[in-house]
Structure formats: structure tokens, C-alpha cells
C-alpha positions as CSV (number, residue, x, y, z in Angstrom):
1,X,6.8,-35.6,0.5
2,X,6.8,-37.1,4.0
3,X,3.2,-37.9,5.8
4,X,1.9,-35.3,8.2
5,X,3.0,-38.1,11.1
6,X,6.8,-37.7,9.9
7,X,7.1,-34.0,9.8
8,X,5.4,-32.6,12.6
9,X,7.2,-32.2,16.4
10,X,10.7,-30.6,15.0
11,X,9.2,-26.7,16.2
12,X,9.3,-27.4,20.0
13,X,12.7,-28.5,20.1
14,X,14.2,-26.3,17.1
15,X,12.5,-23.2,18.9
16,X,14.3,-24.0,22.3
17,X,17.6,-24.9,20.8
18,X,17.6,-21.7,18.5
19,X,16.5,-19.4,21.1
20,X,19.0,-20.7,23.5
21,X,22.0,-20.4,21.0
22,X,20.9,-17.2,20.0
23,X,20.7,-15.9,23.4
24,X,24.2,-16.9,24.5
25,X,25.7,-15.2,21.5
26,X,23.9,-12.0,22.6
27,X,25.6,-12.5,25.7
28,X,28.8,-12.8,24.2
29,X,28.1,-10.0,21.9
30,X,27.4,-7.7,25.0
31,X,31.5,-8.3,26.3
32,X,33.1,-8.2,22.7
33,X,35.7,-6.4,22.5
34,X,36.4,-5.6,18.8
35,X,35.8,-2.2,17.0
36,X,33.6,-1.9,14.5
37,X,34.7,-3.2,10.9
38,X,34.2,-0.3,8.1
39,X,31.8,-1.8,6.6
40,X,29.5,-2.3,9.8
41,X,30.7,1.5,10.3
42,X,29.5,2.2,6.6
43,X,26.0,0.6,6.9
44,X,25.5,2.4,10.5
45,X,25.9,5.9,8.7
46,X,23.4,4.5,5.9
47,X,21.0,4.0,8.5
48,X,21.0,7.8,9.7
49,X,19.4,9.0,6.6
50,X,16.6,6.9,4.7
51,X,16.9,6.4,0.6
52,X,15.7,3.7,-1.2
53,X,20.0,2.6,-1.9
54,X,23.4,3.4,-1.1
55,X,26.7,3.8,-2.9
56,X,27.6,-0.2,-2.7
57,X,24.8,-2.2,-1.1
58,X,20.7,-2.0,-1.4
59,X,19.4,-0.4,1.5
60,X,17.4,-2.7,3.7
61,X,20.7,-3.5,5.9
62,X,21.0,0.4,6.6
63,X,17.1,0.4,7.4
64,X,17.6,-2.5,9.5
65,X,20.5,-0.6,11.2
66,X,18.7,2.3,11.9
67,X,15.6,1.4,13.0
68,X,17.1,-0.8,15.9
69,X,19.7,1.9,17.5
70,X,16.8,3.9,17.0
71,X,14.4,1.9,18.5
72,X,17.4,1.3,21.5
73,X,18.7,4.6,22.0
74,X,21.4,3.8,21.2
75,X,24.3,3.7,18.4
76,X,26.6,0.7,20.5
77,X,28.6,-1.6,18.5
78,X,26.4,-3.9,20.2
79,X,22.9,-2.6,19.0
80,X,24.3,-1.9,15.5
81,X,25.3,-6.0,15.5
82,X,22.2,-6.8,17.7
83,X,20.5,-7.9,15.0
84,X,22.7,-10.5,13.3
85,X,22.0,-13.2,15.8
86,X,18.1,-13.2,15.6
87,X,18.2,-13.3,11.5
88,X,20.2,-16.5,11.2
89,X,18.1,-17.7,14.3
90,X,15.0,-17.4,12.1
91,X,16.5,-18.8,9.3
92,X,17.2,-22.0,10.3
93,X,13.9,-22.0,11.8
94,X,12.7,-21.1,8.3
95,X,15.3,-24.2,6.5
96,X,13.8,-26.5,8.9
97,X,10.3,-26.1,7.7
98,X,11.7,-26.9,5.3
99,X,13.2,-29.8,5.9
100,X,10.6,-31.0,7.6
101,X,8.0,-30.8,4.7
102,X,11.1,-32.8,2.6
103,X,12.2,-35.3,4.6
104,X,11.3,-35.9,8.5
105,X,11.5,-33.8,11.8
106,X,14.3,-35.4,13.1
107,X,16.0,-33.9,10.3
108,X,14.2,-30.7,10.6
109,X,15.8,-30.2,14.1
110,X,19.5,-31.6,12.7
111,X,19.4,-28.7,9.9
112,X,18.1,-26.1,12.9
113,X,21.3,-27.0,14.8
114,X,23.3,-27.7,11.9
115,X,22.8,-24.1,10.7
116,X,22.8,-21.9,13.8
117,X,26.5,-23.9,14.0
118,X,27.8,-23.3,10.6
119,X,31.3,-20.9,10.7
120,X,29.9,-18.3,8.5
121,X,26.7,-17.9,11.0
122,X,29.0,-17.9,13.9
123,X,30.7,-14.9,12.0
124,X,27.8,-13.3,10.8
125,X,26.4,-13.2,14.6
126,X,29.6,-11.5,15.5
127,X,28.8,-8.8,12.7
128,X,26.4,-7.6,10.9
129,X,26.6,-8.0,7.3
130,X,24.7,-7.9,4.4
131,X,24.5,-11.9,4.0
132,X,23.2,-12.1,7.3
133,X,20.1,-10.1,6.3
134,X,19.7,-11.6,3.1
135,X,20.0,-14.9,4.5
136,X,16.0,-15.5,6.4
137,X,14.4,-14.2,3.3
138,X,16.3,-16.3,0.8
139,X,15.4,-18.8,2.9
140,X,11.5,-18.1,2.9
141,X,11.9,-17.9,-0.9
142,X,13.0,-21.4,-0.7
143,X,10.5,-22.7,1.6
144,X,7.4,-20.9,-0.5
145,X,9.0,-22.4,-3.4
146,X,8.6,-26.2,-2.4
147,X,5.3,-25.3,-1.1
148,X,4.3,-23.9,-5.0
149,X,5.7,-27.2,-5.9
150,X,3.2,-29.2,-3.6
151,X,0.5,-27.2,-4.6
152,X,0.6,-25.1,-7.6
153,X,-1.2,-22.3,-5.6
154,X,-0.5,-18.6,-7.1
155,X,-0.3,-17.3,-3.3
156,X,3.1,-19.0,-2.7
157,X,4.4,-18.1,-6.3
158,X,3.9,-14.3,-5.0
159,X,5.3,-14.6,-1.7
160,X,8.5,-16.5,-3.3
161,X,8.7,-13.2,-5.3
162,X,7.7,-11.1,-2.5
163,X,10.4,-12.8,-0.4
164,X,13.1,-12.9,-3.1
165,X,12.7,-9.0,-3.5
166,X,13.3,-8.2,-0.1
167,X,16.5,-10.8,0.3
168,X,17.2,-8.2,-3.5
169,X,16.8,-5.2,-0.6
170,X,19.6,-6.7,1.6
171,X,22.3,-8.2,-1.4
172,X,21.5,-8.6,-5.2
173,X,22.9,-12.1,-5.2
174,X,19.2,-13.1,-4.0
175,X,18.4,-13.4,-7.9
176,X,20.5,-17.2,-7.4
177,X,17.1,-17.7,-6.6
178,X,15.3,-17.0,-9.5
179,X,18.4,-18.6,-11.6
180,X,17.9,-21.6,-9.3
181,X,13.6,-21.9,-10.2
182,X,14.8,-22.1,-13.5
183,X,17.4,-24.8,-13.5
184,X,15.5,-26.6,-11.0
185,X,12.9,-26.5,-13.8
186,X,15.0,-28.1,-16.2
187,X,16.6,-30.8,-13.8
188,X,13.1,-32.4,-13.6
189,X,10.0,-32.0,-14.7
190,X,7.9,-32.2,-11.3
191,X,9.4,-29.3,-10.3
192,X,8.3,-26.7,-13.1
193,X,5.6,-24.4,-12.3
194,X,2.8,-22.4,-14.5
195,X,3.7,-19.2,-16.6
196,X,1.1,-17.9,-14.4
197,X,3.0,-18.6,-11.3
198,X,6.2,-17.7,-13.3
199,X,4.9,-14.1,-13.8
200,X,3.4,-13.9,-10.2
201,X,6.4,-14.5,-8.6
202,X,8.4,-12.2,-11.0
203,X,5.6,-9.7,-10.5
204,X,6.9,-10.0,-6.7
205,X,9.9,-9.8,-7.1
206,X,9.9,-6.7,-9.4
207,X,7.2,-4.7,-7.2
208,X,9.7,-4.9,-4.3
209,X,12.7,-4.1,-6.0
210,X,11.3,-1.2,-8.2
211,X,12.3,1.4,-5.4
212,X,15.8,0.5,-5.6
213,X,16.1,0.3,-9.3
214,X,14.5,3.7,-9.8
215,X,17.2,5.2,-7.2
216,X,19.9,3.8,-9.1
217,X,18.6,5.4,-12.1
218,X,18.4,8.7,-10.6
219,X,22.3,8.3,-9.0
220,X,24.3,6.9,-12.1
221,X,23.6,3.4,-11.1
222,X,25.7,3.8,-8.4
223,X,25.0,0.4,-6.7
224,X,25.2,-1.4,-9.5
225,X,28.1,-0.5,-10.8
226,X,29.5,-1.0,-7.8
227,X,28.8,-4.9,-8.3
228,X,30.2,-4.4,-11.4
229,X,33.5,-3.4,-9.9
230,X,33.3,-6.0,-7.7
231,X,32.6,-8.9,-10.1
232,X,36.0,-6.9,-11.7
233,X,36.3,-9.2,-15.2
234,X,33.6,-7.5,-16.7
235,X,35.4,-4.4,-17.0
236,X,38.8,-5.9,-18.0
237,X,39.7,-5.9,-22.1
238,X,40.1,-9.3,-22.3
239,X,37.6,-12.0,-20.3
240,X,40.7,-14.0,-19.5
241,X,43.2,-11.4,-18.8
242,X,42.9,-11.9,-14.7
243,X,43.0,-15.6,-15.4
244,X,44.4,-17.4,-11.8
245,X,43.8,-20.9,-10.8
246,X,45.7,-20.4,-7.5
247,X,42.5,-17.5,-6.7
248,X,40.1,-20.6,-7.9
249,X,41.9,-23.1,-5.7
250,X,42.1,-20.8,-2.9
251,X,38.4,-19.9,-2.8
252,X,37.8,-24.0,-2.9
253,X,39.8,-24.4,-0.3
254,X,37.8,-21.4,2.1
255,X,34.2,-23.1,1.3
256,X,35.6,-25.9,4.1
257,X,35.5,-22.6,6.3
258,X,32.6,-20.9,5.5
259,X,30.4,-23.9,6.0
260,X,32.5,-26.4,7.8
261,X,34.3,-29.4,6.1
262,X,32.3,-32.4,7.2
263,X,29.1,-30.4,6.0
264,X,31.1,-29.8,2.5
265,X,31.5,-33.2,2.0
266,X,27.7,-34.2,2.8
267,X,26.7,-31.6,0.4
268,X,28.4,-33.4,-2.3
269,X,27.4,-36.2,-1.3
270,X,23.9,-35.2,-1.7
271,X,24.3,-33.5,-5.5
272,X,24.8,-37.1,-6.5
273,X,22.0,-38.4,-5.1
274,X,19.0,-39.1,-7.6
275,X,16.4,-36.9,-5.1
276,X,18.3,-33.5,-4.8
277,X,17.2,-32.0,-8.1
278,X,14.9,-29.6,-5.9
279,X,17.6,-28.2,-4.2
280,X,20.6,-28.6,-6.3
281,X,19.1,-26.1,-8.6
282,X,19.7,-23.7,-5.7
283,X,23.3,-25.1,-4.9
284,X,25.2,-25.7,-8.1
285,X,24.8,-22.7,-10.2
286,X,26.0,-20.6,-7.4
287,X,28.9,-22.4,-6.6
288,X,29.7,-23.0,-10.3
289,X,29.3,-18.9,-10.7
290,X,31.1,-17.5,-7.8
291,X,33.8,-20.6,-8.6
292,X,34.1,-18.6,-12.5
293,X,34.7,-15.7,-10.7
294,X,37.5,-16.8,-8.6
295,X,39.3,-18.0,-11.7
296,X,38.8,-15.1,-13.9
297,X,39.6,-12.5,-11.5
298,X,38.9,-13.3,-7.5
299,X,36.1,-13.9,-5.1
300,X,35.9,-13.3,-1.8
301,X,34.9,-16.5,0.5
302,X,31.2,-15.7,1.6
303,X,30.7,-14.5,-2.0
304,X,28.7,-18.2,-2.5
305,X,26.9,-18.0,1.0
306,X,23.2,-18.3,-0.4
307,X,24.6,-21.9,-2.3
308,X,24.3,-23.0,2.1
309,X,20.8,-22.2,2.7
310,X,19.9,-24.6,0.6
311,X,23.1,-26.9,0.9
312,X,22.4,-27.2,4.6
313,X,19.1,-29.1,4.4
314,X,21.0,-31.1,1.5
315,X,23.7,-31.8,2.9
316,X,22.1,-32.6,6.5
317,X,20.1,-35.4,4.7
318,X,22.7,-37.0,3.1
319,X,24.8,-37.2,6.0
320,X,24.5,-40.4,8.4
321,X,23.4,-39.4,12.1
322,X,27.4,-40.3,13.4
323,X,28.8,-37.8,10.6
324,X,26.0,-35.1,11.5
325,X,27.1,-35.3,15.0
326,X,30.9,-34.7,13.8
327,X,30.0,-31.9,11.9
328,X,27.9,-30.3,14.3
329,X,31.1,-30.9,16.6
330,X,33.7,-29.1,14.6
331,X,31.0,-26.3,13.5
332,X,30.0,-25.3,17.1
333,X,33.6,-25.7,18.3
334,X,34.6,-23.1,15.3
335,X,31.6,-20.9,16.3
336,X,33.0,-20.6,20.5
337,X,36.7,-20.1,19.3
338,X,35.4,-17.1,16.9
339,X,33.7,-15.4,19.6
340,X,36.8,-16.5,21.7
341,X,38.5,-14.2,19.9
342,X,36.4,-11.2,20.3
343,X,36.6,-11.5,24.0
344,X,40.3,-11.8,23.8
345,X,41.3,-10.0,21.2
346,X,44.6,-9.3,22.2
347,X,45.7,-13.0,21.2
348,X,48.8,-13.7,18.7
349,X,49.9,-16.2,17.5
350,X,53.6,-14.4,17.1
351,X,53.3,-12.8,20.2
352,X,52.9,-9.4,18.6
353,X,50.2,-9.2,15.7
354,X,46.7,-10.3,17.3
355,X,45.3,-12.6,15.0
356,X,41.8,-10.2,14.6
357,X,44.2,-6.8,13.9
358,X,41.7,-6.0,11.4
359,X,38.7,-5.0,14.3
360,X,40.7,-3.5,16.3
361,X,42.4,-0.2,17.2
362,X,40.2,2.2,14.5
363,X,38.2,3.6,17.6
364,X,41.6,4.4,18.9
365,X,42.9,5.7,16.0
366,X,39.5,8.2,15.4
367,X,39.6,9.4,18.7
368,X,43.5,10.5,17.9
369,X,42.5,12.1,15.3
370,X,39.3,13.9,16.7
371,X,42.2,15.0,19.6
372,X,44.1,16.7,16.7
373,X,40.8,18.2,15.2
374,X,39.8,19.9,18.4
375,X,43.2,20.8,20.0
376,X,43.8,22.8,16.4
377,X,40.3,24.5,16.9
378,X,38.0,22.2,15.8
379,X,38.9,22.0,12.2
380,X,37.5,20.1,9.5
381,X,39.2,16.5,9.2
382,X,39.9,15.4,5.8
383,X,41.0,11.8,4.9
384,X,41.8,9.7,1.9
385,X,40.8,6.3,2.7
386,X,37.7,4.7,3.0
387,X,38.1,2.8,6.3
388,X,39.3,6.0,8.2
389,X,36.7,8.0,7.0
390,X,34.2,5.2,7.8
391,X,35.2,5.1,11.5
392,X,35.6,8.5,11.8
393,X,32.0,9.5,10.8
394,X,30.8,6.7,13.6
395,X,33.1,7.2,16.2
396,X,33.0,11.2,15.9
397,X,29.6,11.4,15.8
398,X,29.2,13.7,18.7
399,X,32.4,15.0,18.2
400,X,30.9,18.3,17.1
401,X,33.6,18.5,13.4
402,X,33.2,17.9,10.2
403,X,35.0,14.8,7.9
404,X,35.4,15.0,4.7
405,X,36.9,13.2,1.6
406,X,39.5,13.9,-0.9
407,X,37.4,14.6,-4.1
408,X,37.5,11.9,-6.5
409,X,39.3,12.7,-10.2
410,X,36.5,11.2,-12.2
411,X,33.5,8.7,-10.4
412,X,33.5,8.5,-6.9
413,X,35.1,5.3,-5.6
414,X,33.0,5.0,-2.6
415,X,30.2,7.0,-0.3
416,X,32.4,9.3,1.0
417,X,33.9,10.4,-2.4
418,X,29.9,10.5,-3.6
419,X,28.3,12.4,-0.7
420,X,31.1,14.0,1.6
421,X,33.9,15.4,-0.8
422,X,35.8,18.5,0.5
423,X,33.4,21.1,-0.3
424,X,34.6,23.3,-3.3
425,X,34.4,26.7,-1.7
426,X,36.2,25.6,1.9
427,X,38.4,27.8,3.6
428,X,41.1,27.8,6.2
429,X,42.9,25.1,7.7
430,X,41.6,21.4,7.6
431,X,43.5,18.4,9.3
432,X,44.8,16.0,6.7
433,X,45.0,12.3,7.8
434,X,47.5,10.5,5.6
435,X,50.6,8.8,4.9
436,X,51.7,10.6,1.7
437,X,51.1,14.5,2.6
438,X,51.3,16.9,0.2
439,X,54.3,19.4,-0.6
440,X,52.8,22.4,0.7
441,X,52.0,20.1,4.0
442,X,54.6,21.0,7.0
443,X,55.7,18.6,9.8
444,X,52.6,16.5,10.5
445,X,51.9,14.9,14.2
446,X,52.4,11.2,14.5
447,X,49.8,8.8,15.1
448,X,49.6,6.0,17.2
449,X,49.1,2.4,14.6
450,X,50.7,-0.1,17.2
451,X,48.2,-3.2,17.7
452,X,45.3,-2.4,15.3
453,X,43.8,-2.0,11.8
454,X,46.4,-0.2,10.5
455,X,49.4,-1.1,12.7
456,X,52.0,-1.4,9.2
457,X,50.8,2.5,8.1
458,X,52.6,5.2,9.4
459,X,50.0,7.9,9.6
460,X,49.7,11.3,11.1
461,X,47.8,14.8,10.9
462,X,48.7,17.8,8.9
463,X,47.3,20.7,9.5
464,X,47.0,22.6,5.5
465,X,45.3,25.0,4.2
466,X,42.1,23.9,2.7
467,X,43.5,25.2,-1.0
468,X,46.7,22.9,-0.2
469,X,44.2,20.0,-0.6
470,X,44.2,20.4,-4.5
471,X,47.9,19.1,-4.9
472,X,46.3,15.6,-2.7
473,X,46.4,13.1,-5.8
């Protein structure tokens, strides 16, 4: 541990520079120009009704959601992403404390700027996500952990547990934390703690997360089998039957763009140093995991996010001060070109497809819809997919009409299926949004995919009978 002289001072200027940074990308956020994504759409829709979990995620991003349009007045892209910014602000304020109690405060202010720079917080300020709220209370956990270390005190043993439940709230992988006490427990022996501290902090943990596992008892452990889904190879005959290097190398290959490349290779650089067995117990077994995962069946890049909480502060001490300046370089450049893109969305790189198609055009395409809806009478819209529903529920929400699901033949493959299937009893006409109508469905009116989301569908609105809807497969 550094002396009280080296690891004070970092706060003033780690303050300034994170509140200046996280002011300019609420400026930024107040001129983007990008729709909503569906899941941002999904959470927002969460946040209108409070449970204690949702179909796919926990439920504190959907609190989190709702409380702040609420508290705003409003239900703006901008306040539903509002909040995205300030979390990673206070997180690396929270992995420079950190740092600070580690190593010195000049590092303590590198990892501050280091962090608020990396790529996947210069997304995740663009959007809200679920990472993004886990992301402030992993990194307490982290911080009351090395403090246990120091001092063997029960009070920080609860917190971590306290703090590790929450993160639970936002994204189950916050139990990498817990997996991480324990290897860090067996990489050296100065970092074990008590079974009394043990306990405290899994009595923390447990307390905070009961809510959410006694919802998913009471709705067919809906969120959890979810993950299931998601993990995918757990559910397949044969463990190696999705087997695929290429998926392995490919993820690999995307870490050098969720937490920039100069950063990657300071993070290695610090596993092999002979000091990082207090955070590489945090680093390695997620990145070995989510790494398994991309081999057996796939992984999604930000799928080992909470391995770079931790991996900053390492991989910001390891680095010289030229190379930290590099990094912080290529990081912040990455960051301004992302939200580059949001202001100019329309920009291609063939001259037609803009390279951000996916955020764009599904307000567009709702409002088409909600045309159809009303000029018909203001009948119910029904939809198969889980994207149009999503932006249909947000962007119709005073739309005065009703949207609606195809009922699922078995489980319910997402919220819409499992809270919003066509009612049983439904009568008259309903507009149908899809590509593949149904043979009892006449000519169906065009709609507009040029530019967006879902610019290589050819969609359009049929208006059925409501009994048609059982020949939908």
C-alpha cells in the first residue's frame, strides 16, 4: 500500500476532468440524432411499471429509466440515455480511489481519464445499457474489497456484498465478482479474508438480490432462463456441438475495441507482473469465461466488460507514462468519432448504407405504422418481431392504440410474447406488420425501409381479421 503522502491530491483534478468530460457528452447527447435502439426502447417500457424483474434483464436499469423521465417530465431519447454519462463518470471516480490506495495519485488521475476514454464508455454514454449501470457498483465492490484487505473490518465485507447485489440488480454477470474474491484468494495468501467476512459479504449480496430471485420464481424464471438462452451451449445436446474458433478469434479480435488496443496490451502486460494477483483475480476468469463462450457457441463483444474495471487500474499501472498518453490518444479520438456519428448519422461509407443503419429510421418506421393504425380507425397493431414491437410501444405511446404480439407456440421468446400477446377473445380487424402475411391477408400497404433499421425488409400493413391471426406461424 502507498503512504498517505502518495495517494492523496488525485480527487481535485479527477473531479474536474470527469465532470468536464461528462458534461460535453451531455451536450453532445442533447443534438444526437439516432433513434432509440430496441433495447433502450425495451428498458424504457420496463420503467413504466415497477416489478422486482423483467423478461431478460434484472430490473434496476428500468428503475433507473423510470425514475429520471419521471423525475424530468419527460420520455426524450435524451432523458432515457441521460443517465449513462454520470454512471461511468462516477466510476472512474470510484477505480481511481482505487488506484490511489494501490499505487499513487498520479495514477489515480491517469485511470480517471483513462476510463472516462475507454471505447466501450464512449458507447455506453451514447446509450444506456445495462453494463453501464452495472459498471459504478462493480466498481465499489472492487474498491470495498481492497479496503477489507487492508483492514479485515466486517463493515467493508458487507458493503462489497451490498454493492455486488445491486451491480446483480443491473446485469447478473456482477457475480465475476464474487468468482474473482475467490481466485484472488487462491492466487495469494494476503489477499484471503475471514469466513466471517466471507458470509457478511454473501449475506449482502443475497439480502439485495432476494427480491429478484423470488420474482423469477413466481414467473418461470423468466430472467434466468433468458441468460440461459443467451449463454446458448447449455441447452445444446452436445457441449461441443457449436464448436467455432473463427467466433473465439473474432471476439479476441473486438476486446482491442471495447477497451482500446494500447490499453489491451498494458493489461497483459500487467497479468505478468508479480503484484497483480489482487486484481487479476478480477480480470482473468472473466476473460477466460466469456472467451469459452465464444468458442463453444458465440459471445457478444461487451459480454467481458466487468474484466475492464478492474483491467483499467491494471493495465494503467503497467503502462509507461509515453504509452498512457498513446492510449489515452487513440481512446478519446475513438470516443469523438462515435459521437461523430450520432450527429451525422447520415454518413456511409458506400455512399448508401450509413454506417449506424441500425439507430436509425425505427421512429420513422412506427410512426408509418401508427398512420395506418389510425387512418383504418384506430385498430389494434399487431407485429411479430421484437424490435418493431419495441419501438412501437415507445414511439406510440400517446398514440392512443393498442400493440400487440403474435402469441408464442410454447414459452414466450421475449416481453412482448410474455405480457402483450393478442388477447384470446379479440375481435375485428387488427393491422398486421410483417413481411410474410398470412393467406387469408389481402393486398397489404407498403412501408417505407429506405435508410434505416430495417432498410433490406420489405415490410407493410395488412389489415385482417383478428381470427386471421391464428394462421400467423
Amino acid at each position: 500500500m502507498t503512504s498517505p503522502s502518495e495517494n492523496t491530491g488525485w480527487l481535485r483534478p479527477a473531479l474536474i476532468l470527469v465532470a468536464v468530460v461528462t458534461g460535453l457528452r451531455w451536450l453532445l447527447l442533447a443534438f444526437d440524432q439516432t433513434d432509440l435502439f430496441v433495447d433502450e426502447t425495451q428498458y424504457w417500457l420496463w420503467g413504466q411499471e415497477f416489478a422486482f424483474g423483467y423478461y431478460s434483464k434484472p430490473p434496476l436499469i428500468a428503475w433507473l429509466i423510470g425514475a429520471v423521465t419521471w423525475a424530468a417530465g419527460s420520455d426524450a431519447p435524451f432523458w432515457v440515455r441521460m443517465p449513462g454519462a454520470a454512471l461511468h463518470g462516477a466510476t472512474a471516480l470510484i477505480l481511481a480511489a482505487l488506484a490511489a490506495r494501490m499505487y499513487s495519485a498520479r495514477v489515480a488521475v491517469w485511470v480517471a481519464a483513462s476510463y472516462v476514454s475507454l471505447p466501450m464508455v464512449g458507447l455506453g454514454s451514447l446509450l444506456i445499457s445495462t453494463d453501464t449501470v452495472l459498471a459504478p457498483f462493480f466498481a465499489a465492490a472492487l474498491y470495498f474489497h481492497r479496503r477489507l484487505i487492508e483492514t479485515q473490518a466486517a463493515r467493508f465485507a458487507l458493503l462489497a456484498g451490498v454493492a455486488v447485489g445491486i451491480g446483480a440488480l443491473a446485469k447478473y454477470a456482477a457475480v465475476y465478482f464474487l468468482l474473482g474474491v475467490a481466485i484472488s484468494s487462491l492466487i495469494r495468501r494476503d489477499l484471503r479474508i475471514s469466513a466471517r467476512n466471507a458470509a457478511l459479504m454473501g449475506l449482502g449480496f443475497v439480502a439485495v438480490i432476494a427480491p429478484n430471485l423470488i420474482w423469477n420464481l413466481s414467473n418461470q424464471m423468466s430472467t434466468l432462463a433468458h441468460t440461459a438462452d443467451n449463454i446458448g451451449w447449455v441447452r445444446q445436446d452436445h457441449l461441443l456441438g457449436g464448436l467455432n474458433p473463427v467466433h473465439l478469434v473474432s471476439f479476441l479480435a473486438a476486446q482491442a475495441g471495447v477497451f482500446g488496443p494500447v490499453l489491451l496490451i498494458g493489461l497483459l502486460a500487467g497479468l505478468r507482473k508479480p503484484g497483480a494477483g489482487h486484481l487479476a483475480g478480477f480480470v482473468l476468469p472473466v476473460l477466460v469465461i466469456v472467451s469459452l463462450q465464444a468458442l463453444l457457441k458465440d459471445a457478444y463483444a461487451n459480454w467481458a466488460a466487468t474484466a475492464y474495471f478492474a483491467g483499467t487500474v491494471m493495465a494503467v499501472a503497467a503502462l509507461p507514462l509515453l504509452w498512457r498518453k498513446i492510449s489515452l490518444a487513440i481512446n478519446a479520438a475513438l470516443c469523438v468519432l462515435l459521437s461523430v456519428l450520432t450527429l451525422l448519422p447520415g454518413l456511409s461509407l458506400d455512399g448508401e448504407i450509413p454506417l449506424i443503419h441500425r439507430y436509425l429510421g425505427r421512429a420513422a418506421f412506427s410512426e408509418q405504422v401508427i398512420a395506418q393504425a389510425k387512418a383504418a380507425g384506430g385498430v389494434p397493431v399487431v407485429a411479430e418481431r421484437r424490435d418493431i414491437l419495441a419501438d412501437l410501444f415507445y414511439t406510440g405511446r400517446d398514440a392512443g392504440l393498442a400493440f400487440y404480439a403474435i402469441p408464442p407456440k410454447g414459452r414466450a421468446l421475449n416481453h412482448y410474447q410474455q405480457r402483450y400477446p393478442v388477447p384470446a377473445g379479440l375481435t375485428g380487424q387488427v393491422l398486421l406488420v410483417t413481411e410474410t402475411p398470412p393467406a387469408c391477408a389481402g393486398q397489404g400497404a407498403p412501408l417505407d425501409t429506405k435508410g434505416g433499421a430495417y432498410l433490406r425488409h420489405a415490410y407493410a400493413g395488412y389489415l385482417i381479421s383478428a381470427e386471421c391471426l391464428h394462421d400467423v406461424e
